[in-house]
C-alpha positions in Angstrom: 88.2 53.8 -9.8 89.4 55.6 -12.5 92.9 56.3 -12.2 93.7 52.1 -11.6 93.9 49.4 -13.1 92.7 46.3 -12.0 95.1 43.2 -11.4 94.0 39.7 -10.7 95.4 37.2 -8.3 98.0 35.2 -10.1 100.0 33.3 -7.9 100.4 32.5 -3.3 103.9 30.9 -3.3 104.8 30.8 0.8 108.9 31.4 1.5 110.0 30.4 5.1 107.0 29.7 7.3 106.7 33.4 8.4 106.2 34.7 4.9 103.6 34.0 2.1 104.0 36.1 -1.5 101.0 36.7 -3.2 101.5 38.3 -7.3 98.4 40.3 -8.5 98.5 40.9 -12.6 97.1 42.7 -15.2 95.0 41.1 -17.7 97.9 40.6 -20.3 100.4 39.4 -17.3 102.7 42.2 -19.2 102.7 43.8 -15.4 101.7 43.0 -12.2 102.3 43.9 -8.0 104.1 41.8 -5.6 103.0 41.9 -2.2 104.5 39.8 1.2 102.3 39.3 4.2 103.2 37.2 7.1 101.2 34.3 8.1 99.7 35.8 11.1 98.9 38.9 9.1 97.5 37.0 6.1 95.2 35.2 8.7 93.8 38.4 9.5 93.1 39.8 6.3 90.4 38.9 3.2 92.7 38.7 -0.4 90.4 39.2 -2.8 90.2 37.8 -6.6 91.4 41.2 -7.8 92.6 44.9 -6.4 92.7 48.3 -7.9 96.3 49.4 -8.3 97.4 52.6 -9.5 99.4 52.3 -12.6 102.9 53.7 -10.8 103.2 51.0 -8.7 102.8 48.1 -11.9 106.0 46.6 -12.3 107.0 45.0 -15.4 107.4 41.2 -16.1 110.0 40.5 -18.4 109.8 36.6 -18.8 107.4 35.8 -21.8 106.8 32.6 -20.2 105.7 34.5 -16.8 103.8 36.8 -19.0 101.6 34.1 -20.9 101.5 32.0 -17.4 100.2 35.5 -15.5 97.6 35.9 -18.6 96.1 32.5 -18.6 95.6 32.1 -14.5 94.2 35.7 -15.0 91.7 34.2 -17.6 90.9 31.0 -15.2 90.4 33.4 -11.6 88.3 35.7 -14.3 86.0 33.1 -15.5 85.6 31.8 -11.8 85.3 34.8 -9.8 83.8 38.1 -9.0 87.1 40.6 -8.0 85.9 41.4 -4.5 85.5 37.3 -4.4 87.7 36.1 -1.4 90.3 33.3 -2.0 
């Protein structure tokens, strides 16, 4: 697509046991999308190694420690898997 970008899976960090967190980030980890799914939901639905995201909805990640730990697990998911790869 040619108006988004594509962000990788970065982290799955699960809250209270109704609510899982899943971070999608861009290459550099200078951006990347939140996105909260309950369990049952998740269940249900493939997440993928990567997803297309059009560029208003990047938020920015401020931490430069977040930004180099978003950059190198985008390297390692990368290097392991295809985007449309499910995890």
């Amino acid at each position: 697509m040619a108006d988004t970008e594509r962000l990788w899976l970065v982290a799955r960090e699960y809250g209270d046991e109704s609510l899982v967190e899943l971070v999608y980030a861009t290459p550099d980890g200078a951006h990347c999308v939140v996105k909260h799914f309950s369990v049952q939901l998740l269940r249900a639905k493939e997440i993928t190694a990567a997803i297309e995201v059009a560029p208003d909805r990047l938020e920015s990640v401020g931490d430069p420690e977040t930004r180099e730990r978003y950059a190198a697990e985008v390297d390692r998911v990368r290097d392991r898997h295809d985007p449309e790869d499910v995890l």
